[in-house]
N, C-alpha and C positions, 0 to 999 in steps of 0.2 A: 355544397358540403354540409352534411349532417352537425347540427348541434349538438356538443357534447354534452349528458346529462352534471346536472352542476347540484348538488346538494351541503348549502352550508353546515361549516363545524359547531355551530350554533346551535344547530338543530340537536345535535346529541349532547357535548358539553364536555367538560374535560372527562370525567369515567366514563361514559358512555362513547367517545371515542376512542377511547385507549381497549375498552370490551368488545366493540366493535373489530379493533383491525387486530385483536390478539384473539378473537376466538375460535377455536380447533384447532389450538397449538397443543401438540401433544410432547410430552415432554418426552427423550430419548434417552438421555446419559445416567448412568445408575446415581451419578455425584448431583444432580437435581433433586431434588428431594420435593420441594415445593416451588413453584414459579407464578405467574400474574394471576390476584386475586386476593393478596392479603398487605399488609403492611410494609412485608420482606419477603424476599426470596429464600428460600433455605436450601442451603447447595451440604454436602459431606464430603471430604477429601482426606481418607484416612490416609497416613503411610506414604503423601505424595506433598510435592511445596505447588503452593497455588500462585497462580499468576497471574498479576491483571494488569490489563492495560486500558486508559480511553483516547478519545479523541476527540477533538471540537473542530466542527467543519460550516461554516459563515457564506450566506450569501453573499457575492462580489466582493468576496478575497478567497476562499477555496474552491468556489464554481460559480458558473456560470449559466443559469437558467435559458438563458437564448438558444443555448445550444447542449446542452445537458439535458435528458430526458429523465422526469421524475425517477424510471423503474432503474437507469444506470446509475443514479447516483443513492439508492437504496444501496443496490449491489455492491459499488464501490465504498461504499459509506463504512459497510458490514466487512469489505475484503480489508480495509484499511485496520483494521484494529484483528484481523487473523492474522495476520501476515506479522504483526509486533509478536504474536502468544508462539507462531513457527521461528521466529526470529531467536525465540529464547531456546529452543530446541523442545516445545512442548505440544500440546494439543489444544486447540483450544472447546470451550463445552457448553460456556453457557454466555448470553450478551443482554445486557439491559439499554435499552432504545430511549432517549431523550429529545425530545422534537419542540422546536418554538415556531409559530406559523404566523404569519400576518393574514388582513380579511382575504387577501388575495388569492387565497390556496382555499381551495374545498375538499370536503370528503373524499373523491374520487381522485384526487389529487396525495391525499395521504395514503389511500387503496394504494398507487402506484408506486408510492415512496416505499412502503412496506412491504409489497409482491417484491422489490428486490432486494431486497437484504434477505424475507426469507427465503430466495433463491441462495444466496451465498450461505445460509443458514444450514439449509436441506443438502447444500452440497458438501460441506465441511463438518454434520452431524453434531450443528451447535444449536441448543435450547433457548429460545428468545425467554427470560424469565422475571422482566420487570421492565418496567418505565414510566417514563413522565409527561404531558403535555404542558403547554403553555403559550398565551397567546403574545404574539412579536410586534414591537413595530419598525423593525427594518428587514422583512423578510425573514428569511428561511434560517432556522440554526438546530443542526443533527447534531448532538453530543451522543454517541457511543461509547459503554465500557465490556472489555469482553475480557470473562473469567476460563482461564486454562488450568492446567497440572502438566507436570512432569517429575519425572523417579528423582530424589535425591539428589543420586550422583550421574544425572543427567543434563541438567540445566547449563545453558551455555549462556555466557557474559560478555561483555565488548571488552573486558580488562583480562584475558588470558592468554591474549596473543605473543610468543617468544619469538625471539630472533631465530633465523634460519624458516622460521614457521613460513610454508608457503602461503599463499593471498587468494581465492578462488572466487569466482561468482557464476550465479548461473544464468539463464537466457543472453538476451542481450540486451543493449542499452542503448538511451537516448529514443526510443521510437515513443515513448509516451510526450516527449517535450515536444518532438517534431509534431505528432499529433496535436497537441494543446497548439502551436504555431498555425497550424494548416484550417482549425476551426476559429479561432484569431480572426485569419486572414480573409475568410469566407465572411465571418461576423459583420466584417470592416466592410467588403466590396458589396453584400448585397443589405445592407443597413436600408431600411425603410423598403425594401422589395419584398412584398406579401408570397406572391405566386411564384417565384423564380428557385428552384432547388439546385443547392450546388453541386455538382458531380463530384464525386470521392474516389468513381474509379479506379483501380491500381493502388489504394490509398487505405484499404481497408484495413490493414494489419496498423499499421497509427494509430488510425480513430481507435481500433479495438484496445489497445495500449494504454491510453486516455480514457476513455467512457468506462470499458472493462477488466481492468484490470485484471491479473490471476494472484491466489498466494501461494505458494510453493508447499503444499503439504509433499507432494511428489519429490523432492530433491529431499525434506528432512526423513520420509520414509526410506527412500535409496540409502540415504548415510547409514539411516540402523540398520538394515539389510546389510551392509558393506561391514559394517561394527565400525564405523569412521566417528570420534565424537571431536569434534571442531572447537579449536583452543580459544575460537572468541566468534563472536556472528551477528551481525546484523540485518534489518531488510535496508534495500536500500528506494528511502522515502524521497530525500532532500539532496542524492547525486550521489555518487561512487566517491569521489574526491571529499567531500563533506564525511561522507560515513567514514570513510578510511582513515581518517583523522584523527574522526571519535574513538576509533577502536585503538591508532597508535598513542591517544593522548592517554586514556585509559590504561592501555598496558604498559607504558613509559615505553616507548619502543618508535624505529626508525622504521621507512617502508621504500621500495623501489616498485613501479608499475611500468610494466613495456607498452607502451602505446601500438606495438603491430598486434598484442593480444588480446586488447580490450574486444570482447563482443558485439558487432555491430550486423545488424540484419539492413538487407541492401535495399528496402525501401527506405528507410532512415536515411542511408548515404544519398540514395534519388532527393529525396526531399530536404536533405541539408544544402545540397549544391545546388537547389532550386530559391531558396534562402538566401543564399550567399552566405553560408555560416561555415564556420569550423567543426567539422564533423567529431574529432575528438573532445573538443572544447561541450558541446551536447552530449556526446555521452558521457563525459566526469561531471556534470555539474548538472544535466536538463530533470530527475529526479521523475519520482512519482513510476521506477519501474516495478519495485515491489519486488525485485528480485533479491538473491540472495546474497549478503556479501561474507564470506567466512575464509578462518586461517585453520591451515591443519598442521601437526609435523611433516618435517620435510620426507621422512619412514614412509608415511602414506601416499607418494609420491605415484607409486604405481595403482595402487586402488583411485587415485582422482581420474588419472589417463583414462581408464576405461571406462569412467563414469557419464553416461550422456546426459545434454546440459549443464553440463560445467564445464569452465576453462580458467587453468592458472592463468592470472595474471601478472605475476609478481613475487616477492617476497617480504618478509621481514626481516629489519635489521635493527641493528645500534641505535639509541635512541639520537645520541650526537652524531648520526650521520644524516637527521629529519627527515622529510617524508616528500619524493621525490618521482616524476615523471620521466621515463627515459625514453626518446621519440625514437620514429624510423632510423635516423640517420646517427642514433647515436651520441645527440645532445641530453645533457639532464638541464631539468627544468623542476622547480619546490610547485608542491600541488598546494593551489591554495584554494581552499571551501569557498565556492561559487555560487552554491545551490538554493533552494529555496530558502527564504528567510519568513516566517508569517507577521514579524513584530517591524520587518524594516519599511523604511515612511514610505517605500512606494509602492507598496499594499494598503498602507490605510488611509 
């Protein structure tokens, strides 16, 4: 096997590798003004609410370098903080990149970290227009923040959901947790095996779930095509049951969800019952699908039906009547937030 070429971050130093992996970045959006090369970024946003979101993402508590390939977790790194600016019903335009590395990473190593984000960059028509290095000593730490716009009286909130309001989301769920399970699983059985590759076969729609996520620019472009503007919305990061929660706690509002219309793609069910897990219980709570969770009036009832990738799940109700599962058979069950937690002690 050919030796991979290895060039320490030493060699260039902190500006010299930030000049490095940012140059031939051409700027795209009229609202960039200036981007990497001065003190600050200078963005314009006349006549529009801007909107920022970031995220801090930690070796061995939000991935997993064993099995995480530098250019996926660029990608996902970058989809992770789109997906929050579509969430608010915006666009997103421009992102500034923060990276902390230990000696263990080299140059070619940052190349790969960066080819993927600006993949998710070039696809989503977002301007990389600042950032930082710094050197680590517990591995890897990606801090991303990504600046959006949306109209005004466009912006959608976790706090406008009303009673009667239908519950909608889109793709399906649970297949990025089952994924995160099934490279686990692999991690564990071939631990210390150099040359042994595990077969994914049949399995690839998982891993893709996990490694690559998508963010949903296509389902907020359908809404405005449809003229549907969504009384509250979230992505869903940290589980379906978690986010739903936030949006009824937010709106002071009760919720009911049918467990036969939760979205589930059937490699997920293969690999749940290969687990020995509860299929439902992974899709309200396994998190990380990045999908879409929103509430409309119950008027737009008919424009949801013909909308492909989405499916009502639900409704909105009373907030005294709390927020509640109701299974095949008919039993109700209180949903309670399962999903990821970054701060709880069995993560750190």
């Amino acid at each position: 096997m050919q030796e991979r070429k290895r060039t320490e971050i030493a060699t260039l130093g902190e500006f010299g590798l930030i000049k490095h992996l940012t140059e031939g970045i051409e700027l795209k959006n009229e609202s960039s003004k200036y981007g990497v090369g001065d003190d600050a970024a200078v963005l314009s946003y006349p006549d529009k609410q801007v909107l920022v979101t970031t995220d801090l993402l930690m070796e061995g508590v939000h991935f997993d370098l064993t099995y995480v390939p530098l250019k996926h977790l660029g990608y996902k790194a970058a989809i992770v903080n789109i997906s929050d600016i579509y969430a608010m019903n915006g666009s997103p335009k421009q992102m500034i990149i923060s990276v902390a590395v230990s000696k263990k990473f080299c140059i070619e190593d940052m190349e790969e970290l960066y080819a993927g984000i600006q993949i998710a960059c070039e696809e989503h028509n977002v301007d990389i227009v600042g950032g930082d290095t710094s050197s680590s000593l517990t591995g890897l730490a990606i801090s991303i923040t990504c600046i959006g716009e949306a109209d005004k009286d466009k912006v959608v909130y976790r706090n406008g959901a009303k009673e009667t309001d239908l519950i909608c989301v889109s793709g399906d769920l649970g297949a990025a947790y089952m994924g995160l399970q099934l490279l686990e699983r692999e991690k564990a059985v071939l631990r210390g095996e150099k040359e042994v590759q595990p077969d994914f076969s049949g399995k690839e729609y998982l891993l893709e779930r996990q490694l690559k996520p998508e963010a949903r620019k296509d389902i907020i472009e359908k809404l405005a095509q449809m003229n549907i503007l969504p009384t509250s919305m979230m992505d869903i990061s940290d589980g379906l049951s978690s986010e739903l929660m936030h949006i009824c706690t937010q709106s002071k509002v009760g919720c009911r969800v049918y467990e036969e219309h939760i979205p589930i793609d059937y490699q997920t069910a293969v690999m749940a019952e290969e687990f020995n897990m509860n299929l439902t219980t992974c899709a309200l709570n396994g998190g990380e699908d990045y999908e879409l969770l929103f509430t409309v009036p119950i008027s737009e009832h008919e424009k949801i039906a013909e909308m492909e990738g989405v499916k009502m799940i639900g409704h909105i109700t009373k907030q005294d009547l709390g927020c509640a599962l109701i299974t095949r058979d008919g039993q109700e069950f209180e949903l309670k937030a399962q999903g990821w937690n970054a701060l709880s002690e069995k993560n750190n």
